[in-house]
C-alpha positions as a Python dict, from the first residue, in 0.01 Angstrom:
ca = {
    (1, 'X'): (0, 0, 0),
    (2, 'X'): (-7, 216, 320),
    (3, 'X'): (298, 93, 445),
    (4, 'X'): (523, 152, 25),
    (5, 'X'): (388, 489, 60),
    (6, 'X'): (447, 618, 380),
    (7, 'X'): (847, 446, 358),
    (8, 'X'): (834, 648, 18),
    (9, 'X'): (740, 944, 161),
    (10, 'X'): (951, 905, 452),
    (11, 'X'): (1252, 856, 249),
    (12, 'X'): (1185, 1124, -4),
    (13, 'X'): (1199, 1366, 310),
    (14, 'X'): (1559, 1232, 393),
    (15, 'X'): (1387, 1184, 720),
    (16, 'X'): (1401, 860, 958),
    (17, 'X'): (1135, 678, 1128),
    (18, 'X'): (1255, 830, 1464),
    (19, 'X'): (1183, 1155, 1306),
    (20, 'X'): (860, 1099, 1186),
    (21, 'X'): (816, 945, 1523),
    (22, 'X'): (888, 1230, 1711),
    (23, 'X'): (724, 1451, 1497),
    (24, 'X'): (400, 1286, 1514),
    (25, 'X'): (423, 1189, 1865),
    (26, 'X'): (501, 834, 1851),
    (27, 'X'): (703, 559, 1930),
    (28, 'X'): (936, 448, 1653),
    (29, 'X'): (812, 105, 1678),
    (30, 'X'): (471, 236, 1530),
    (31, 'X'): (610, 399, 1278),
    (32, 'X'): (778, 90, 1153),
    (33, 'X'): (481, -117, 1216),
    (34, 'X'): (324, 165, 982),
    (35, 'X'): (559, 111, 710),
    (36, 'X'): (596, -274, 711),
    (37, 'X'): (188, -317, 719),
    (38, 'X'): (179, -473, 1057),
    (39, 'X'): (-88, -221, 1201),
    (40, 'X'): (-242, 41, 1056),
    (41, 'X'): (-322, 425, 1149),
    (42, 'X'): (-654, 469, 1272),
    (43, 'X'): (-857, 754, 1068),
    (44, 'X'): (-758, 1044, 1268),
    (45, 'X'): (-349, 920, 1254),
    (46, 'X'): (-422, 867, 874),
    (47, 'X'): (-518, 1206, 826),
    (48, 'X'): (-237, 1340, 1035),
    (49, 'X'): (-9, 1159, 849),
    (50, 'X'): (-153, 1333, 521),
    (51, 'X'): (-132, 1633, 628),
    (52, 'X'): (227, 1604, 726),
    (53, 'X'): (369, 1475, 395),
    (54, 'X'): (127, 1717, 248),
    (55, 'X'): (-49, 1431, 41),
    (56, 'X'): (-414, 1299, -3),
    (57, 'X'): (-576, 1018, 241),
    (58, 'X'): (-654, 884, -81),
    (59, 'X'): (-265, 874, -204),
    (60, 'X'): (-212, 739, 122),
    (61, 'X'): (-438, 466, 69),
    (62, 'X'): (-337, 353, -254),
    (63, 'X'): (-654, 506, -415),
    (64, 'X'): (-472, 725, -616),
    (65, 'X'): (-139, 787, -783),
    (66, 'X'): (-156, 1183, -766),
    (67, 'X'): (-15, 1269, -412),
    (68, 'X'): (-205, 1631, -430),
    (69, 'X'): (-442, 1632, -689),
    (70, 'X'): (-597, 1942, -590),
    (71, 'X'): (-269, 2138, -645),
    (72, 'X'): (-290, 2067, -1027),
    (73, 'X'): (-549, 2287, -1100),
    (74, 'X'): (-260, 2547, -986),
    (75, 'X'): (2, 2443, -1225),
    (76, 'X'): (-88, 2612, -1498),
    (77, 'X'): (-45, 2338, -1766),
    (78, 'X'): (-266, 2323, -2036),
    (79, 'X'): (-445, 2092, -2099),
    (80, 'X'): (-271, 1878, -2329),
    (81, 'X'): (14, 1833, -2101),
    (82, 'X'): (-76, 1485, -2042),
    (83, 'X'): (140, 1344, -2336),
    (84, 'X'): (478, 1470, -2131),
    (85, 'X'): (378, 1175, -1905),
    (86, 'X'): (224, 901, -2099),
    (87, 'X'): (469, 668, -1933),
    (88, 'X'): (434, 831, -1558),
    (89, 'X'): (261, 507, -1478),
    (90, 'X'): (568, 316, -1532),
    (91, 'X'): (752, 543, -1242),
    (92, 'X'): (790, 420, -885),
    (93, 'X'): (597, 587, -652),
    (94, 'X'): (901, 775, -583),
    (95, 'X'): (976, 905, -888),
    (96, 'X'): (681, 992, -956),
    (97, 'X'): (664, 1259, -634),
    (98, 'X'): (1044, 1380, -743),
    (99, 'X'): (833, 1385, -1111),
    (100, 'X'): (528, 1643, -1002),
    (101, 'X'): (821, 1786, -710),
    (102, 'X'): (1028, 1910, -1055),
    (103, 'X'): (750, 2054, -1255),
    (104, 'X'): (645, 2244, -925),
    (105, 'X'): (999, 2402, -955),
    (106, 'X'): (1036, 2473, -1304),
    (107, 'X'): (695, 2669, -1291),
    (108, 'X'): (850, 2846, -964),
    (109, 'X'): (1152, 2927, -1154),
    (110, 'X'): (930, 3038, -1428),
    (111, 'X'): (740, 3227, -1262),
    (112, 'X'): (1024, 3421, -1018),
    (113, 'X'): (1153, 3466, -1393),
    (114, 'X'): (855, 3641, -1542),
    (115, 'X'): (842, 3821, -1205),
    (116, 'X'): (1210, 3938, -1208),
    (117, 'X'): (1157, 4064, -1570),
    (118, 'X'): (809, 4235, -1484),
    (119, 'X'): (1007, 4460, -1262),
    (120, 'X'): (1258, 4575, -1490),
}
C-alpha cells in the first residue's frame, strides 16, 4: 500500500523519483525501492515523507483513504455533504486526491469571491 501511494502522490505532483530523491536526500534507487515495496521507510523517513506530500502517516500507510483528514474540519461543508460522494470509494487513490484537491479550490474561489464582493 506504501509503495501505490507514494507513486500516486509522486505522480500527482508531476514530479519524478529523482526529484523526490533529491528533495528528500536520497538516492533514486530508494525511492523506487519505496514505490515498488521492496524496502520500506523507517518511521522517521515515513513521517518525512508525510510531511512532504502534505498527507497523514496513516494515508501513507493504507490506514486511511482521507489524505488530510484534519483539514476537513476547515472546509466548511455541512454536514450532509457526504451524499456528493457516496461513490468516492469507487475512485482511485488518485482521483480521489484530484477529488478533495477540487473542492479545496472551489471553496478558495468561493471564498476570494465573497471576499472580492465584501470590499465593494
Amino acid at each position: 500500500m506504501l509503495g501505490q501511494r507514494l507513486r500516486g502522490l509522486r505522480k500527482l505532483k508531476k514530479m519524478t523519483q529523482q526529484d523526490i530523491a533529491d528533495k528528500m536526500s536520497l538516492a533514486k534507487s530508494t525511492i523506487s525501492q519505496y514505490e515498488n515495496n521492496i524496502n520500506e521507510p523507517d518511521n522517521e523517513m515515513i513521517n518525512k515523507l508525510a510531511d512532504f506530500f502534505e498527507v497523514t502517516v496513516d494515508y501513507l500507510l493504507g490506514r486511511t483513504d482521507n489524505p488530510s483528514p484534519a483539514d476537513t474540519d476547515d472546509w466548511g461543508l455541512p454536514e450532509d455533504a457526504h451524499v456528493f460522494f457516496k461513490d468516492y470509494e469507487k475512485l482511485s487513490d488518485e482521483d480521489k486526491v484530484k477529488a478533495r484537491e477540487h473542492i479545496k479550490f472551489l471553496l478558495h474561489m468561493a471564498e476570494q469571491k465573497n471576499n472580492e464582493n465584501g470590499q465593494k
